[in-house]
C-alpha atoms as one frame of an Amber mdcrd trajectory, in Angstrom:
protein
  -3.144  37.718  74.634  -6.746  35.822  73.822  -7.885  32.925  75.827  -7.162
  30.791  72.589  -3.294  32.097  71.979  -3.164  31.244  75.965  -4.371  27.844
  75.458  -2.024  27.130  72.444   0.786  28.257  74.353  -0.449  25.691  76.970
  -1.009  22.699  74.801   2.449  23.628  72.921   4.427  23.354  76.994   2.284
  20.401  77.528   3.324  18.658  74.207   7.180  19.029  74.697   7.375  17.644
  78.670   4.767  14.671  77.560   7.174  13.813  74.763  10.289  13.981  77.245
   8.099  11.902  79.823   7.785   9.493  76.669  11.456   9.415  76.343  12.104
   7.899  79.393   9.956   4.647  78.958  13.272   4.644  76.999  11.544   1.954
  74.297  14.121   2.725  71.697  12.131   4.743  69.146  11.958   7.960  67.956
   8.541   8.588  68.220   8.392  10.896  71.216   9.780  13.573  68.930   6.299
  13.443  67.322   4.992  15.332  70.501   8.143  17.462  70.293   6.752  18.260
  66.876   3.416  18.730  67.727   4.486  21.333  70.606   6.171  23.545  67.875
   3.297  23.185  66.218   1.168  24.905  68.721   3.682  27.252  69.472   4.055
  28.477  66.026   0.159  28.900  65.793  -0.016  31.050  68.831   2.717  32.692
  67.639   1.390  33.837  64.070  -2.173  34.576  65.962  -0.858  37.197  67.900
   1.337  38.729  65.356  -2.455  38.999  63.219  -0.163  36.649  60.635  -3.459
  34.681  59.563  -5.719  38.409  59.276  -3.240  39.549  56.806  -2.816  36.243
  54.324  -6.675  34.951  54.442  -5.616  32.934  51.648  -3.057  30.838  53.857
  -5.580  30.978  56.850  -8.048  29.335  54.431  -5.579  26.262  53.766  -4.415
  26.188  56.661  -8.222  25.630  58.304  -8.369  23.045  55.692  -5.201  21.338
  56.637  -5.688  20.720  60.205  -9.792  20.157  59.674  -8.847  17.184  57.768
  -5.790  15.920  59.998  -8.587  16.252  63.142 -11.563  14.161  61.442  -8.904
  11.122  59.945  -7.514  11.215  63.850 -10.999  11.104  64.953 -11.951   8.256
  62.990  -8.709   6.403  63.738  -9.434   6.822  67.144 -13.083   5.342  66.823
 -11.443   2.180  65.201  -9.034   1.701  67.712 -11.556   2.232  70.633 -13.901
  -0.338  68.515 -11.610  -3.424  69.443 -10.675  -2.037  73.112 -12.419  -4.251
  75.277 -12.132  -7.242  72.985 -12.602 -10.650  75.487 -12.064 -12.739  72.422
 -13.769 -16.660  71.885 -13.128 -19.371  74.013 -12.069 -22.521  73.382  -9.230
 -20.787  70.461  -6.574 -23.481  68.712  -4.042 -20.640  69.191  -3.834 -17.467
  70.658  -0.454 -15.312  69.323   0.776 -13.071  72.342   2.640 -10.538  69.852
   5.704  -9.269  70.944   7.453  -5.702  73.109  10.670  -4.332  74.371  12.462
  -7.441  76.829  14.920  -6.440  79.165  17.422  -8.283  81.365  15.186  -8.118
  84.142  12.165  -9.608  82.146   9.201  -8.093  80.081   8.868  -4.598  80.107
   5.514  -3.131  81.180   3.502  -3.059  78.267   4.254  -6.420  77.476   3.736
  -8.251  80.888  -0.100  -6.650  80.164  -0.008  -8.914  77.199   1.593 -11.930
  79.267  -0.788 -12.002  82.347  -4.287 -11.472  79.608  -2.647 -14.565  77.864
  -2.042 -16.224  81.207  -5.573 -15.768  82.425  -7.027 -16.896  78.825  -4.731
 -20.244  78.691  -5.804 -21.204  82.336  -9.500 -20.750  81.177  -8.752 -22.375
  78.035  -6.889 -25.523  78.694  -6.379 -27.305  75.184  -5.061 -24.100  73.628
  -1.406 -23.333  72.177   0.365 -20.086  72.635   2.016 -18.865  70.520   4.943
 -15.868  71.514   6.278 -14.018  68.633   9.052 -11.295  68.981  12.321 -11.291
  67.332  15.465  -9.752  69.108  15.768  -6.274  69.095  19.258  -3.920  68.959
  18.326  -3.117  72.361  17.490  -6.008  73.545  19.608  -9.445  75.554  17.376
 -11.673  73.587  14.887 -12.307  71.464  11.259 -11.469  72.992   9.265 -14.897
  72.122  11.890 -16.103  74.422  11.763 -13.644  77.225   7.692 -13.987  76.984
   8.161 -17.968  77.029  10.033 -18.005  80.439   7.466 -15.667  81.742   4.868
 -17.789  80.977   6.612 -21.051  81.859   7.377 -19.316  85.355   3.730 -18.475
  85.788   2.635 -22.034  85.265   2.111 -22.283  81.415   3.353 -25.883  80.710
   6.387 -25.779  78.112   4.247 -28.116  75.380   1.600 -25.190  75.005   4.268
 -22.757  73.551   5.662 -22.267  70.210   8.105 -19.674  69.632   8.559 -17.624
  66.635  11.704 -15.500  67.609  12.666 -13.877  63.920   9.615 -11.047  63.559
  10.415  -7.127  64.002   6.616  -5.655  63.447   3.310  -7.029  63.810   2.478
  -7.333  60.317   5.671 -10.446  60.694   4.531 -11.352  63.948   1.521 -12.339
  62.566   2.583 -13.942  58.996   5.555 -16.001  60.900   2.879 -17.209  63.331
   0.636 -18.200  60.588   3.243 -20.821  59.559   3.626 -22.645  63.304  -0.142
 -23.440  63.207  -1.235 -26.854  62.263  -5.123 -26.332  62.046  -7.320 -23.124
  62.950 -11.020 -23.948  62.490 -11.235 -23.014  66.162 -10.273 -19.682  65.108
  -7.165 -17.875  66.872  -7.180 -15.182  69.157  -4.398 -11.991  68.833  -3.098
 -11.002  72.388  -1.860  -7.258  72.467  -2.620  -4.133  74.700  -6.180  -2.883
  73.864  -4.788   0.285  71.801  -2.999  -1.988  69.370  -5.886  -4.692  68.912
  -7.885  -3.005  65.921  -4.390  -3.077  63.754  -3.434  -6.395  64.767  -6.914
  -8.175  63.783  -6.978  -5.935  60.568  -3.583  -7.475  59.777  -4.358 -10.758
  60.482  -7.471 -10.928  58.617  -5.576 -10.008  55.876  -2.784 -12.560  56.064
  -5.490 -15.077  55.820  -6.523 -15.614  59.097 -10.381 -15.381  58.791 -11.740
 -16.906  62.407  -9.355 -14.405  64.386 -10.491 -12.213  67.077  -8.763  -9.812
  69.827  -7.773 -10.540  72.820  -7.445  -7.014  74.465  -4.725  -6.759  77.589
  -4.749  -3.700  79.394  -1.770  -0.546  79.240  -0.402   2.453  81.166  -3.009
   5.287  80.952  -0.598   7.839  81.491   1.394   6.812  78.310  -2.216   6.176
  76.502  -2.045   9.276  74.366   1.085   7.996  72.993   0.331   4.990  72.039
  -3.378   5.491  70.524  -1.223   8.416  68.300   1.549   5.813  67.301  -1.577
   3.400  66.081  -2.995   5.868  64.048   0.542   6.529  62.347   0.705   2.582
  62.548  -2.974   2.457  60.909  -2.194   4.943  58.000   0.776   3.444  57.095
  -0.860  -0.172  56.567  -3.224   1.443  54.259  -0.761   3.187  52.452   0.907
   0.314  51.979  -2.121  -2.440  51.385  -0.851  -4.397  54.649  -4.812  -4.140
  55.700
């Protein structure tokens, strides 16, 4: 078999555990099948290489160069919009800063979404005369609704009460952010979007086009080990606001 079958079969294995490790985090999507997908993918290639599949039907080759050319350069320049807004310290001084919402257990805020908490925590002590807003509706999964799970974390870490307004009724970010929108009384001190640093580019693009023109990222940081994941989700996430004319 050639090195590049070898490294197919490689990157197909290495697909199908990464998407089981993803299943664990046990978020309550379906999206680790993506890598399950991907996986076959690679199998399937190495598969038709060494059967000389591709020698034998140029044609297909041909389209099939085409195919995954194209799906490599729109991931590619995803991935350079995403990486644009992944440091993002945002402005000081914000009227509001909207901590958007993730998965809430019994035992508090998962992972990702303590990230988000202890970035808005560090920015509100820094920042004294801004409001938080926490936005997060209650998922099927979930004991309650996130804005209020992310309100007691913050009110346990020493965010007084009369800095947070909760908007519990949102399922996506493209909600999070037009629900927000309505809670805010003025905004010429521009607002600030808290989220892990993979899912900042989306979530100013969305608010800039709900309205919200003096907005800027507030980048909090995630798991590296789940990082592939997530920067693939926000490219799905991405495409899919285009599509739709959500940014």
């Amino acid at each position: 078999m050639s090195p590049k079958k070898y490294i197919l079969v490689l990157l197909g294995i290495l697909s199908v555990f990464y998407g089981i490790l993803v299943l664990q985090v046990g978020s309550g999507t379906l999206f680790w099948l993506i890598w399950e997908m991907i996986g076959v993918f690679f199998l399937i290639w190495a598969f038709l290489l060494h059967g000389d599949y591709f020698e034998t039907h140029p044609k297909i080759m041909h389209t099939f160069r085409v195919v995954v050319t194209s799906a490599i350069a729109v991931l590619v320049m995803f991935c350079g919009m995403i990486s644009s807004e992944f440091t993002a310290k945002g402005n000081h001084n914000l009227d509001y800063i909207i901590v958007l919402g993730a998965q809430v257990r019994n035992d508090g805020p998962s992972v990702v979404l303590r990230y988000r908490l202890d970035t808005a925590i560090e920015y509100l002590n820094e920042n004294p005369n801004t409001i938080c807003i926490v936005s997060g509706g209650q998922g099927f999964n979930e004991p309650f609704s996130e804005a209020e799970g992310m309100a007691d974390y913050l009110i346990e870490n020493g965010i007084e009460k009369n800095r947070i307004l909760l908007e519990d009724e949102s399922t996506n970010t493209l909600e999070n952010i037009r629900n927000s929108k309505t809670l805010m009384e003025s905004s010429s001190n521009g607002v600030g979007i808290v989220t892990n640093n993979f899912h900042v580019f989306r979530a100013v693009q969305l608010a800039k086009a709900q309205g919200l023109e003096n907005v800027c990222g507030i980048a909090a940081n995630s798991s590296k080990i789940y990082l592939p994941n997530n920067v693939l989700r926000e490219c799905c996430g991405i495409l899919k606001d285009w599509v739709f004319g959500n940014i």
